[in-house]
C-alpha positions as CSV (number, residue, x, y, z in Angstrom):
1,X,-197.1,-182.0,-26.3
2,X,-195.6,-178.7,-24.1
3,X,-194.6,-175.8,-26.9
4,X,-190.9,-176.1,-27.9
5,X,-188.4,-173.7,-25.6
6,X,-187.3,-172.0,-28.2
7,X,-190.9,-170.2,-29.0
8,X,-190.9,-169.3,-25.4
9,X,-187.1,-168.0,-25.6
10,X,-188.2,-165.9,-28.9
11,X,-191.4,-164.8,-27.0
12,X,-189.4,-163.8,-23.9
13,X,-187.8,-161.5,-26.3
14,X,-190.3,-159.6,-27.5
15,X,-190.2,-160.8,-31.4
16,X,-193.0,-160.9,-33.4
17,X,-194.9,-164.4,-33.1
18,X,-196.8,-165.9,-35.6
19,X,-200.6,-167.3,-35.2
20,X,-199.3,-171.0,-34.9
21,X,-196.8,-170.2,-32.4
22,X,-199.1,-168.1,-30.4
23,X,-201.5,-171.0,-30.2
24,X,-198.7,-173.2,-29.1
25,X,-198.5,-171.3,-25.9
26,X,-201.1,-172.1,-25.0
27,X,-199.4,-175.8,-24.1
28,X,-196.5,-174.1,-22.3
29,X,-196.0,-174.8,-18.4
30,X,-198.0,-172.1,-17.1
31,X,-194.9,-170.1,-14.8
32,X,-192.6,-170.8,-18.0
33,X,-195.4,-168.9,-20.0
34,X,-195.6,-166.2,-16.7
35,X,-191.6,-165.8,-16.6
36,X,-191.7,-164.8,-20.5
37,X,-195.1,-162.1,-20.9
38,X,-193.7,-160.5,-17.4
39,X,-190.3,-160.2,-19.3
40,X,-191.8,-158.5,-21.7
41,X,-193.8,-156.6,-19.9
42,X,-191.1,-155.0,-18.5
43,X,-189.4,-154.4,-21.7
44,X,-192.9,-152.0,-22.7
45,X,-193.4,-150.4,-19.2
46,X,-192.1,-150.0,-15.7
47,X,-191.4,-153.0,-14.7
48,X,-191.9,-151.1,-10.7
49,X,-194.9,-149.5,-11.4
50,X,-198.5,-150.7,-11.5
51,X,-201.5,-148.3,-12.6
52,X,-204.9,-147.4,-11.6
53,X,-207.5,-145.2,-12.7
54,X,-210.3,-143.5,-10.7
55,X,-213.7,-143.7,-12.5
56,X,-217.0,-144.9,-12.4
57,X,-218.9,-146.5,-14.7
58,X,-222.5,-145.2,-15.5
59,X,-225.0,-147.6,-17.1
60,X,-227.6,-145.1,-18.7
61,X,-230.0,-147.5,-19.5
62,X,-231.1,-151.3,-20.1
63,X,-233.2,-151.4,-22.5
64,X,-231.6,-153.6,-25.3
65,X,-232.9,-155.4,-28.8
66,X,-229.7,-157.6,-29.1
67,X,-230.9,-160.4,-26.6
68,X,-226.7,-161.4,-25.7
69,X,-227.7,-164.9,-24.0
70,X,-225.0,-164.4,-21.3
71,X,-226.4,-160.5,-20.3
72,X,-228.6,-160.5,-17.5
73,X,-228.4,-156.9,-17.6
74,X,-230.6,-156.4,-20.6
75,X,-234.2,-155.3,-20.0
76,X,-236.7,-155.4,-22.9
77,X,-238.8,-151.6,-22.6
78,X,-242.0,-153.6,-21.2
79,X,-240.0,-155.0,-18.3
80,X,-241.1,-153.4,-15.1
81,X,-236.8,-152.7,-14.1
82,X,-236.5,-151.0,-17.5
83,X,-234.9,-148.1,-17.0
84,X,-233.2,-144.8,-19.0
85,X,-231.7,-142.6,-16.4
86,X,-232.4,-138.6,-16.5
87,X,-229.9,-136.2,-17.3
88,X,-229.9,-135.2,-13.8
89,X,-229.5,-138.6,-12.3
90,X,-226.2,-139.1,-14.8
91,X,-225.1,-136.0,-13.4
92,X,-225.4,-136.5,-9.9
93,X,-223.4,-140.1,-10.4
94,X,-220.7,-137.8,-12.7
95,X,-220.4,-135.3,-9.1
96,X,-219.9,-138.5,-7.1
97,X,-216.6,-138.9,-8.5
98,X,-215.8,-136.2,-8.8
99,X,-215.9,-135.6,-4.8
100,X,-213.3,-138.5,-4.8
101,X,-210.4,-137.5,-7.7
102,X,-212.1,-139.4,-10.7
103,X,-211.3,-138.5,-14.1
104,X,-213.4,-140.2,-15.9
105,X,-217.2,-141.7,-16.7
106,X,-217.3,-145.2,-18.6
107,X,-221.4,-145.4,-19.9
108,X,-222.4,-147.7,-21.7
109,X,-226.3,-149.0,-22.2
110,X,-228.0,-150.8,-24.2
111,X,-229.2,-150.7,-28.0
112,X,-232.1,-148.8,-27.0
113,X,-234.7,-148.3,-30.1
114,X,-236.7,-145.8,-28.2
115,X,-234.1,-142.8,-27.9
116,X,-233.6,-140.5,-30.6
117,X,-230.1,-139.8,-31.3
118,X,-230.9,-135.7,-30.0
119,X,-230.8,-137.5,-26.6
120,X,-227.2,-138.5,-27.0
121,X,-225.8,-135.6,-28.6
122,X,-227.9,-133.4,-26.1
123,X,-226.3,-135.5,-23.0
124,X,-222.7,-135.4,-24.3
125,X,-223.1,-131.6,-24.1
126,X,-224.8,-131.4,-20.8
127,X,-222.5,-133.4,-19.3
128,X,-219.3,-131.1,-20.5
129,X,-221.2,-128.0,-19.8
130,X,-221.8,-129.3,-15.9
131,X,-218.5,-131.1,-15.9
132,X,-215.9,-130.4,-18.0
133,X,-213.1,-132.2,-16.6
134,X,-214.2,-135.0,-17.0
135,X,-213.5,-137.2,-19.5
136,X,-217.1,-139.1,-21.2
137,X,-215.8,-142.7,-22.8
138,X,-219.4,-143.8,-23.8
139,X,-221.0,-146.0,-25.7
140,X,-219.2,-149.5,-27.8
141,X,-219.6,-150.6,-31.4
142,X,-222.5,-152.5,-31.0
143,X,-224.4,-148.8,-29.6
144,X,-222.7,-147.3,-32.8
145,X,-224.2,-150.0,-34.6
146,X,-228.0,-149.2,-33.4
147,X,-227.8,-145.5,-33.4
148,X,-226.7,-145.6,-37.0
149,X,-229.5,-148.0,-38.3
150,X,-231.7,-145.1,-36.0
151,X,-230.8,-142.4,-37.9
152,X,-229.7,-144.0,-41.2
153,X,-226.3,-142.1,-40.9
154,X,-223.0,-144.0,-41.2
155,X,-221.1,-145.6,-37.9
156,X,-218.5,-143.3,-39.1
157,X,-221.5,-139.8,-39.0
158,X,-222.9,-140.8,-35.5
159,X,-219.2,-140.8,-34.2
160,X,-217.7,-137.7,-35.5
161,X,-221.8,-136.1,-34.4
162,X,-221.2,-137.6,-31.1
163,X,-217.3,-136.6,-30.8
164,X,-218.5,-132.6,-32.0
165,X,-221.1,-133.0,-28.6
166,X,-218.2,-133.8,-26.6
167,X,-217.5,-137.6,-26.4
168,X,-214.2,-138.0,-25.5
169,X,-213.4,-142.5,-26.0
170,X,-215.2,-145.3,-27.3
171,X,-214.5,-148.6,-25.5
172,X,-213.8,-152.0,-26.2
173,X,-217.1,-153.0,-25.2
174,X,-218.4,-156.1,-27.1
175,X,-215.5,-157.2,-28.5
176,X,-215.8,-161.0,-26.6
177,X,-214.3,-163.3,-29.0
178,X,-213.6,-162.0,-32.2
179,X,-214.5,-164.9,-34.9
180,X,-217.8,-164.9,-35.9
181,X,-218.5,-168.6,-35.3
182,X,-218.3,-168.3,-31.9
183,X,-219.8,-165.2,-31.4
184,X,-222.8,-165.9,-33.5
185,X,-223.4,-169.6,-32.2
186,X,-227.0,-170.4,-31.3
187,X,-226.3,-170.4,-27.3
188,X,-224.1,-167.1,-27.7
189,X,-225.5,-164.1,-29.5
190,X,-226.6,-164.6,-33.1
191,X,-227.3,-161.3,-33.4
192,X,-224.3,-159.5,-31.9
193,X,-222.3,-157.1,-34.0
194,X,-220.2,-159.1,-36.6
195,X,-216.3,-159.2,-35.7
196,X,-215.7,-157.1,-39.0
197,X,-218.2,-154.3,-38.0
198,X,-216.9,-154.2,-34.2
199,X,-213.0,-153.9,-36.2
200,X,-214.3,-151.1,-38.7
201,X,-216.4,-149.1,-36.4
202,X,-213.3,-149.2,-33.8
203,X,-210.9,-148.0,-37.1
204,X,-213.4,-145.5,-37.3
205,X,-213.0,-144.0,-33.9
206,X,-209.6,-144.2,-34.3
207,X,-209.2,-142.0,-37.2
208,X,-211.6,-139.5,-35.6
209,X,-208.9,-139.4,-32.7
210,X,-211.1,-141.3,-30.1
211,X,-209.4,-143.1,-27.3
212,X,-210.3,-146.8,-27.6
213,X,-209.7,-150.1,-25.9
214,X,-209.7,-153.3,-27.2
215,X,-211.4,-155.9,-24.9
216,X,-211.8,-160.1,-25.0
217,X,-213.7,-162.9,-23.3
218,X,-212.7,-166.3,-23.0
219,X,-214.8,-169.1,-22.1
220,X,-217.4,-169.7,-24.6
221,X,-216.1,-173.4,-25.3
222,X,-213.7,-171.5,-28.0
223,X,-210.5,-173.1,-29.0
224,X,-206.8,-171.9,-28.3
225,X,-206.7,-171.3,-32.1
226,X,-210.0,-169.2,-31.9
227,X,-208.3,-167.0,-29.0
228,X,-205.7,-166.6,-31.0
229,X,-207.8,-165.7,-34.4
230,X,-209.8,-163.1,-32.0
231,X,-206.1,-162.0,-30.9
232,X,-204.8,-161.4,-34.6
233,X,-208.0,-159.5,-35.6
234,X,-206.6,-156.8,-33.1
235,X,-203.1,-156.7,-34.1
236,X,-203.9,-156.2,-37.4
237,X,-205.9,-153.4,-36.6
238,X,-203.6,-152.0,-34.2
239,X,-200.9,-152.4,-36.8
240,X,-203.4,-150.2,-39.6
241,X,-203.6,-147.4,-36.9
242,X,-200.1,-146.8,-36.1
243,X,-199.0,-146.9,-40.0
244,X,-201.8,-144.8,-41.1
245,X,-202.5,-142.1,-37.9
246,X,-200.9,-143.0,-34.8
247,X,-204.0,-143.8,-33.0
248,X,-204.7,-147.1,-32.2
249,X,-205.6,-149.2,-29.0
250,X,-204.6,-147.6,-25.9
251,X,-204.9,-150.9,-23.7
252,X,-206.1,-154.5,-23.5
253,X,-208.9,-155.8,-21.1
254,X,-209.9,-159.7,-21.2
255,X,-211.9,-161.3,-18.8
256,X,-213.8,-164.5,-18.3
257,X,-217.3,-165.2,-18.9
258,X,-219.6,-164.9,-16.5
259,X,-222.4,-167.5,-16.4
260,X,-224.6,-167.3,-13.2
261,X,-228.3,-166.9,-13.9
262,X,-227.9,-165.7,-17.4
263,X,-229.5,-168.1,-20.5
264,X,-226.3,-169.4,-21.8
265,X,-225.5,-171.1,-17.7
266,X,-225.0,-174.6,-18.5
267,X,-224.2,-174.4,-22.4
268,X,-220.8,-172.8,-21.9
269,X,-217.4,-173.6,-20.0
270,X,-216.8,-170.7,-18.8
271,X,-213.5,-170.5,-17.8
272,X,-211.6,-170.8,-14.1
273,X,-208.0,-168.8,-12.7
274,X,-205.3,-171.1,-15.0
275,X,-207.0,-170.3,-18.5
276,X,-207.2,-166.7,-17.1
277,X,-203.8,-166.2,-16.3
278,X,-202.4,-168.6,-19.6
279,X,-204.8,-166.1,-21.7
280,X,-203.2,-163.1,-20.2
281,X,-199.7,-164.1,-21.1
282,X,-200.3,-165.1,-24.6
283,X,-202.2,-161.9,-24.9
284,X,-199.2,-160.2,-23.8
285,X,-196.8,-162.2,-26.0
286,X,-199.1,-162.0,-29.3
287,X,-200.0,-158.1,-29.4
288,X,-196.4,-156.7,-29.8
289,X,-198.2,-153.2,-30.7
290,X,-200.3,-152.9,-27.7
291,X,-198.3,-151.7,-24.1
292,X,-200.9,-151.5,-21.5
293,X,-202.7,-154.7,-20.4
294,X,-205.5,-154.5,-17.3
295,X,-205.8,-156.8,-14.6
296,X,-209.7,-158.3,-14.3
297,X,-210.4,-157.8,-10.3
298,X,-214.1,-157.8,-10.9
299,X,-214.8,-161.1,-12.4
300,X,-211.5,-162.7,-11.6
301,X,-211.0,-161.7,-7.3
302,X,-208.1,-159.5,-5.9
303,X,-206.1,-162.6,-5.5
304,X,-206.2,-163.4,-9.4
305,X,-205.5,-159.9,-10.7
306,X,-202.5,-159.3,-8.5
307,X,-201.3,-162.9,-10.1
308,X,-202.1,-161.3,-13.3
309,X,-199.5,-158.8,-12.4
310,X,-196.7,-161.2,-12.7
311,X,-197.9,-162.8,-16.1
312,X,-197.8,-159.4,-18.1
313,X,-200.6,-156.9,-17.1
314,X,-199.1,-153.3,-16.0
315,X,-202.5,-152.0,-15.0
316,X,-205.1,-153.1,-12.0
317,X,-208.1,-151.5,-13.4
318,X,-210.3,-148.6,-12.2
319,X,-212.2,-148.1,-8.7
320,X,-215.5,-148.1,-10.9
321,X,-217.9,-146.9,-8.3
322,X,-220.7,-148.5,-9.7
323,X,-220.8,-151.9,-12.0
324,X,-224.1,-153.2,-13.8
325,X,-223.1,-155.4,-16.4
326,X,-221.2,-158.3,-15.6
327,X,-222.2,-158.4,-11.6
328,X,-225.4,-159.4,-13.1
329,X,-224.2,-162.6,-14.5
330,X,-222.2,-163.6,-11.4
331,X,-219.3,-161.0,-10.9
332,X,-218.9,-161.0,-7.2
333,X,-216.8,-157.4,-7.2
334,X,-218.6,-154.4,-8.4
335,X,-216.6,-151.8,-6.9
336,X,-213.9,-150.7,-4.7
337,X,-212.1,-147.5,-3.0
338,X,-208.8,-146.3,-4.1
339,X,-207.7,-147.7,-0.4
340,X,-208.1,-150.8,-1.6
341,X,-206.9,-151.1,-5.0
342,X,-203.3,-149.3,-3.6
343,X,-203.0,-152.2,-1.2
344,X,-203.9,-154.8,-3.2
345,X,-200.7,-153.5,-5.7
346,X,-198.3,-152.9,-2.9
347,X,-198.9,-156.3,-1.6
348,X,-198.0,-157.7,-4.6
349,X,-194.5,-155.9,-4.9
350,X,-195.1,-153.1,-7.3
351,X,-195.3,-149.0,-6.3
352,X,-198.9,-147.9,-7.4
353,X,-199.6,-144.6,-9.6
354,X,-202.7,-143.2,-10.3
355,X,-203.3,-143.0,-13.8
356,X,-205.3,-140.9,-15.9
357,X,-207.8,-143.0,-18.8
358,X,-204.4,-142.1,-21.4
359,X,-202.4,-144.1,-19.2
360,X,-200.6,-140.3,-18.4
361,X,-199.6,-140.5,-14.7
362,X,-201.8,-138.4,-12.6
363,X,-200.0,-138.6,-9.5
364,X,-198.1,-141.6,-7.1
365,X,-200.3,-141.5,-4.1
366,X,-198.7,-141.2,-0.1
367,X,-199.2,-145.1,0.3
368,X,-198.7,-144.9,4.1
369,X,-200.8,-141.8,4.9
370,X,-203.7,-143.6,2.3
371,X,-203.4,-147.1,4.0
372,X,-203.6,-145.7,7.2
373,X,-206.5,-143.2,7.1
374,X,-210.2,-144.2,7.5
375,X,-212.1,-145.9,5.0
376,X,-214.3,-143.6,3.4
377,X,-217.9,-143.9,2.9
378,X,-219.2,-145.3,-0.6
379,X,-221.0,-143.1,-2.6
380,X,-224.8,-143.4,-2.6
381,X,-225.7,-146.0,-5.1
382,X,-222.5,-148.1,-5.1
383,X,-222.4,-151.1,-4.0
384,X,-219.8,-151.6,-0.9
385,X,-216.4,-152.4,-1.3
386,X,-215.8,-156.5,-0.9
């Protein structure tokens, strides 16, 4: 049975749904469901203006204990391809972007046992002694996780250590669904971070004054209601950080998984363009509290995230430079030149900005004299632009 008009009039208005209604959506006609998160959408931003960010992600190392079955980035420290990059090398990615106007460094890695936490602390401040305009968003809950069952300190310790060395964000990074049945299935991750640990370690960063994201993955063979639950778990923090410091969730990244040549290939779903773009609405329906949504071009195609702009996202993502993670399970974009992303937001109708990883406007970019000049080069050890 399709959902009832009148939940997608009242969510077309921007009012508070509940769980049950929110699952509902998820039987609306798919356009009817576009027509009402892009109306709200433009009720919480420019409805004319699209985002970007210029960045690059940097992968430190991948040596991980966790054992995700759908990571086929993950090297145990035996593996001959196990690698922890040198101070230098991070560095030399870091001046990369900077030659091209990026503001920011994403690294993440994995729960790597063999580090002491000195290396961490001891990168942060290299890294804003060499560069110190650049913002460092590092790490996710899960690496919170493992660096305080290192040290024996609280998640809440190793952040405000790692924030006094320079860290700047923590991101949404392991967030997939948030309900511990799925999560912890057999064929999923039975011994990722608990959904309750990845929500307090996040409150945690918040009330330090981190920047954090909040981030989902759909196609694990989870139900609409299970979306949903995952949804809520983020409201309701979002809605604790507002009330009690003003600090909360700074955008919303989902994504579908990515099965190719990873263990869990053939024991999930996965999930294809429609359940991508109905997931993106309801996302932007549910969390009321939360402004900026981001477009998925790496896992979803160009074609997909500028459809993404129309069912509620305001943002198409970063340039990235560099992407490890999720190209190893299939992604078929890993990165892409400003160039590119510009064009692909003008050709869907919206004037691009450049943003910086606030969601501040850095600058609206000369769109002709940037379409028409030659493609640049990409920087040694990214992969070429699709």
């Amino acid at each position: 049975m399709l959902v009832g008009m009148d939940v997608l009039q009242k969510a077309a208005t921007g009012r508070r749904l509940t769980p049950d209604e929110a699952a509902g959506l998820y039987r609306a006609p798919l356009f009817a469901l576009a027509s009402a998160a892009d109306a709200v959408r433009g009720m919480r931003t420019d409805p004319e203006v699209v985002t970007y960010l210029i960045d690059r992600n940097i992968n430190y190392s991948n040596v991980c204990s966790v054992a995700c079955s759908f990571c086929g980035f993950y090297r145990t420290r035996r593996q001959d391809d196990a690698y922890t990059l040198s101070y230098d090398a991070i560095s030399a990615k870091v001046k990369e972007l900077e030659a091209v106007g990026g503001t920011r460094i994403l690294m993440q890695g994995g729960v790597n046992r063999y580090l002491p936490f000195s290396w961490y602390t001891d990168l942060m401040r290299f890294l804003k002694e060499r560069h110190p305009a650049i913002r460092v968003e590092a790490f996710s809950p899960e690496e919170i996780k493992g660096l305080a069952a290192l040290t024996g300190m609280s998640s809440r310790e190793v952040l405000a250590e790692l924030q006094a060395a320079g860290l700047d964000g923590l991101p949404g990074g392991g967030g997939e669904i948030l309900v511990d049945e799925v999560r912890h299935a057999p064929h999923v991750a039975p011994g990722r971070i608990a959904s309750d640990e990845w929500i307090a370690i996040m409150g945690e960063a918040q009330e330090l004054g981190l920047y954090t994201t909040a981030t989902m993955v759909i196609g694990f063979g989870e139900t609409p209601e299970q979306r949903v639950q995952s949804m809520m778990r983020i409201r309701d923090q979002q809605d604790r950080a507002l009330a009690t410091h003003g600090n909360g969730f700074s955008a919303f990244i989902s994504w579908t998984l990515q099965t190719q040549g990873v263990r869990i290939e053939g024991q999930a779903p996965g999930a294809g363009a429609h359940a991508y773009l109905q997931n993106v609405a309801v996302s932007r329906l549910l969390l009321d509290n939360v402004f900026n949504f981001q477009a998925s071009w790496p896992t979803m195609g160009y074609k997909i995230a500028q459809a993404a702009l129309s069912f509620g996202c305001n943002d198409f993502g970063s340039t990235m430079l560099e992407e490890n993670v999720v190209s190893q399970a299939g992604a078929r974009h890993r990165s892409t030149p400003e160039r590119e992303i510009v064009r692909q937001i003008v050709d869907a109708g919206y004037r691009p900005a450049q943003r910086d990883s606030l969601y501040g406007i850095v600058r609206h970019p000369d769109v002709e004299a940037l379409l028409a000049a030659p493609a640049a080069g990409a920087p040694a050890g990214a992969a070429a632009a699709p």
